[in-house]
Every structure is written in C-alpha cells, then in structure tokens.
N, C-alpha and C positions, 0 to 999 in steps of 0.2 A: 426914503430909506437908503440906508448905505454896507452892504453885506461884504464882508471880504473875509474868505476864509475856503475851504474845498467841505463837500460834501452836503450843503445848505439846501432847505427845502420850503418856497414859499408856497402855500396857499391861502383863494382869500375866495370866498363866498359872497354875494348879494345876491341880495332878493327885494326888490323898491324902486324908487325912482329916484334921476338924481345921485346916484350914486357913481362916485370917481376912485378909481384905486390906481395907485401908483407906482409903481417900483421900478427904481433908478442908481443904478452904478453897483451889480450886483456882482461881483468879482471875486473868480475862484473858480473849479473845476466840479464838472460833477454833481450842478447844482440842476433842481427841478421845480418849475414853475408852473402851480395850475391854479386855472382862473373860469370859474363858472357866476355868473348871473343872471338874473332874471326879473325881469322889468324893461321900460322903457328910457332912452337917451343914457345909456350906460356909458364910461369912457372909459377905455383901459389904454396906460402908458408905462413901458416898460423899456429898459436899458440894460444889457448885461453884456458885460465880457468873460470869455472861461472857453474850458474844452467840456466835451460833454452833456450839455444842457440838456434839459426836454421841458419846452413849454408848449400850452395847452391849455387854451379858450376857448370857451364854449357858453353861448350867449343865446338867451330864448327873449324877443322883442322887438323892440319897434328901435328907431333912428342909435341904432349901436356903437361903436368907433371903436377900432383896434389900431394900433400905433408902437411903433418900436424905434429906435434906436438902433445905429451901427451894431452888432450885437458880434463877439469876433471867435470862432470856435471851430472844431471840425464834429463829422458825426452824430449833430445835434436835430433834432427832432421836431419840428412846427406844426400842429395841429391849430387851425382855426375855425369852428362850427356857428355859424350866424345863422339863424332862423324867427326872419321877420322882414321888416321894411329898411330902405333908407341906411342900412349896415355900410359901414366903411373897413375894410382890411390892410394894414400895410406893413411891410416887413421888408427890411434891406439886413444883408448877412453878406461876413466877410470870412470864406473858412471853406472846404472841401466836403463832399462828403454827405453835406445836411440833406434831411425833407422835408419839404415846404408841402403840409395839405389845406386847401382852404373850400370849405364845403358854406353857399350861400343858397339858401330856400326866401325867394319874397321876389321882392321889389324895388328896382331902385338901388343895386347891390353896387359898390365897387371895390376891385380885389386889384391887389399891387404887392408884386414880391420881387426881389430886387437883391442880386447873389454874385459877388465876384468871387470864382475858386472854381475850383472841376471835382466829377464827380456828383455833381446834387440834382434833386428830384424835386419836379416842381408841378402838382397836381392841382387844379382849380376846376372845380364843378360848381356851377350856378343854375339855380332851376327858379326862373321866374322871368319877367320882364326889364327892360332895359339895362340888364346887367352890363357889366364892363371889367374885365378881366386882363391886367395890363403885367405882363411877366419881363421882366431883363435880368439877361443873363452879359453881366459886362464884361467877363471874361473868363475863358479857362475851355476847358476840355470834357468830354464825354459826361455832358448833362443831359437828362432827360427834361422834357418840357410837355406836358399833356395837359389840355383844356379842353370841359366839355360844356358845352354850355345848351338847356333845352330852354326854347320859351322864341320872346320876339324882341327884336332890334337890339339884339345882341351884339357886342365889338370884342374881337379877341384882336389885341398888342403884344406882339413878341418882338422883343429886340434880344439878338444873341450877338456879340463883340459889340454894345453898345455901350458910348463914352460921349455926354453934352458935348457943344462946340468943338467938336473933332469930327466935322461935316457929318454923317448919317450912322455911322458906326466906328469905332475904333481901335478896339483891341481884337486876337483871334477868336473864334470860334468854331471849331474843329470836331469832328464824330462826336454833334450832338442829336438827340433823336427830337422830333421837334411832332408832336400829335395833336391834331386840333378838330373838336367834331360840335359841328352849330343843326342843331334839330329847332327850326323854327320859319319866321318869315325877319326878312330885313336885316340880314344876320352880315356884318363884316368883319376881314379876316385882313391887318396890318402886320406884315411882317419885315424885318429887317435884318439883312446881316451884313457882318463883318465887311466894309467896301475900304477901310483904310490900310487893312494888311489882307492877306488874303485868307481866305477861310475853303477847308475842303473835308468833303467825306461825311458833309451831315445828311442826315435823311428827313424828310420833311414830307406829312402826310397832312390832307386837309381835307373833309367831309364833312358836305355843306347840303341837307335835306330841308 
C-alpha cells in the first residue's frame, strides 16, 4: 500500500496462521498505526515517513516477526508487545524525540532498535530465556537507554555513537543515561561507546543479580 496525505489511520487485525500484513511508504504527518494479531508465524512489515506517528504491535504466539523500515519523524511513539516464542523485533528510526517500548514474554526472543537523533527513549524488557536485546544509538544527545531483562543467558548490546566500518564507534554520544538490569544466570552485558570522537557526561548503570 501506498498512503500519502496527513492525518491517516491504519489498522489491521488477525487472528490465524499464516498471516502477513504489510504496510509500506506511508507518508504524511500525524498518521497512526495499530497492529494486533493472534496466532502463530505472524509477519508484520511496515515503512513510513512523517512527523507524528504512533505505531503499535501487539502479537499473542508463537515464531512472530516485527520489521520496519527507515521510518523518519520526531515525537513518534513505538510500542511492541510479543508474548510467545521465537518472536523477532526490529525498528531503526531517524528523528528526535521518539519512544521505542518493546515488551517480550517467552523464548528465544530477539529485540533490535536502532535511532539516530537526540532526545529518544529506548525501553526493552524481556522475560524469558535466551533472550537478546541489541539497542544503538548512532547518534545524538540526551537519550535515555533502559533494559531489563529477567530469565537465563540473556545478552544486553548497547552501542551509543555507533556507525559500521568506522572502527568500534563513530559519531558523539553525549549526557545519555544508559540503565541495564539482568535478573538471571549467564547473563551478558556489551557495551560500546563513542571511541572515534569523544563522548562525555553519560551515566551508565549496570545490575547484574
């Protein structure tokens, strides 16, 4: 599909198996996207550009997949609720501002959000086994970064001024708060910052039970 216009509101329901919904090149401001289903091997793929968004997934099953697209905005709004197995999450956003939440119950979980601008909130709670929770923040100023993760052989990845092939990090990352708490056994904690320009004044807290 192809939306262009301000004020536009998708939603799209399933209930079954098998089922794929897709929404792609959704342009215009002020537009609201919600997405619930229910069943197994669900796949949702979405693309938009605009200010204003608020999308919002929410997934009851087994081997799930969430998927996005450059999406480019400020202020915009990202809820993702997985509750099952084998779930995948992934969101990159280009814009100030946003909140990235992504809530996984099961197994087998992996969550990826991925945000150049300042200003944005990026929360991941995972309650189950072998989860993996991979946040970057490629650049910008006074982000918040919290991950909780309860269960076992959990890996929390933060990268803040992180840019590929520009050796380990590369843009600033400056007074970002950076909170990470692993309630489990075999639990690790990857973090990386800024080593190509300098970065200062972030606080970084880490609790590991």
């Amino acid at each position: 599909s192809n939306l262009v216009g301000d004020g536009n509101e998708v939603s799209i329901e399933q209930d079954g198996y098998f089922s794929v919904a897709t929404v792609s090149n959704v342009l215009g401001n002020d537009n609201e996207l919600d997405f619930e289903s229910e069943g197994d091997r669900n796949t949702i793929t979405l693309s938009v550009e605009g200010d204003d968004n608020a999308i919002e997934i929410d997934q009851d099953g087994d081997s799930n997949g969430v998927e996005s697209g450059i999406f480019l905005g400020s202020d915009n709004e990202v809820e993702v609720t997985q509750l099952g197995s084998d779930n995948t999450a992934t969101f990159d956003a280009i814009g100030d501002g946003n909140e990235f939440t992504v809530l996984q119950v099961g197994d087998l979980n992996d969550a990826y959000v991925g945000a150049l601008g300042s200003g944005n909130e990026f929360t991941t709670t995972q309650i189950g086994d072998v989860n993996t929770a991979h946040t970057v923040n490629f650049d910008g100023f006074f982000n918040e970064i919290e991950v909780s993760q309860e269960g076992d052989e959990n890996t929390s990845i933060i990268q803040a001024g992180y840019i590929a092939g520009v050796g380990t990090s590369g843009y600033y990352a400056d007074d970002n708060i950076i909170d990470v708490s692993q309630e489990g056994n075999q639990n690790d904690v990857v973090l990386n910052m800024s080593n190509y320009l300098n970065s200062n004044l972030n606080t970084i807290d880490i609790a590991q039970e």
